[in-house]
N, C-alpha and C positions, 0 to 999 in steps of 0.2 A: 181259298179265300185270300190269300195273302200276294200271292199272283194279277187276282183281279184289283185288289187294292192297290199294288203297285203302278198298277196297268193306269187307271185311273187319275193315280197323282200324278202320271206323267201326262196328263191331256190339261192337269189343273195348272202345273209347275209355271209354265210360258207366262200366264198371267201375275202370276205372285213374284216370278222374276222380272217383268216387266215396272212393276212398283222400285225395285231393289231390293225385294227380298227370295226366301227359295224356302224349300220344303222339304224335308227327308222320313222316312219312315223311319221309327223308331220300335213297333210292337202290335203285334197283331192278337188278341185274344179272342180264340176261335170260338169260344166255351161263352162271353159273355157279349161279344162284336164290337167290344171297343176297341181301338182305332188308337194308337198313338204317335204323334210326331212331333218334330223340332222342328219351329219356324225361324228362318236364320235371317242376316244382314237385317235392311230394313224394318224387316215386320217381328225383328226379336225385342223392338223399343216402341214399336207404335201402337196408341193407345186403342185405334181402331182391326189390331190383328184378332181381338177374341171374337169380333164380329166376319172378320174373313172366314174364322174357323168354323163358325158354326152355319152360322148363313148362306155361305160360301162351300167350302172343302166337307161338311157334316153333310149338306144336303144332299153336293153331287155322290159322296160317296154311298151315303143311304140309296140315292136314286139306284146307281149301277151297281153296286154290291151285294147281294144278300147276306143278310145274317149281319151289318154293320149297323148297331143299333147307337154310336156316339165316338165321335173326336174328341182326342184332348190331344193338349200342348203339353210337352213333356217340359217340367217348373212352372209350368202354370197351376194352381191350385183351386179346388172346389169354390172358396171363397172369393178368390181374386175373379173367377169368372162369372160369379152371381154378381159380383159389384158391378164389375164392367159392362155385365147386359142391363 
C-alpha cells in the first residue's frame, strides 16, 4: 500500500510544486488507510491547502489506492480542518 501511495503522490507533486509548494509522505496506516503528510513551502501558510488535501490529494488517492480511507496534514488538527472546510 505504501508503494502505491508513494507512486501516486509522485503524479500529484508537479501540481502542488507548480503553486510553490510540495508534498512528502509522512505515514501510512495499513490497519486504518489513513494517509499522512507534510505540505511544505507555499501551501504550509495558505489558507486554501486543507482544500488541496482533501479535494484534491484524498480523492486522487482514494481513487488509485485501496484501502486509503483519508489524508491528513501532519500539524494540521481535527478542528482546524472542520473550520477550514
Amino acid at each position: 500500500m505504501e508503494e502505491l501511495v508513494r507512486s501516486a503522490l509522485e503524479v500529484i507533486r508537479p501540481a502542488i510544486q507548480a503553486d510553490g509548494g510540495d508534498i512528502f509522505l509522512r505515514h501510512v496506516d495499513t490497519e486504518t488507510g489513513v494517509v499522512t503528510v507534510d505540505l511544505t513551502g507555499a501551501c504550509s501558510t495558505c489558507p486554501a491547502s486543507i482544500l488541496t488535501l482533501k479535494v484534491g490529494v484524498e480523492r486522487i488517492l482514494k481513487d488509485r489506492v485501496p484501502g486509503v480511507t483519508e489524508v491528513r496534514s501532519q500539524g494540521v488538527t481535527e478542528v482546524e480542518s472542520a473550520v477550514s472546510l
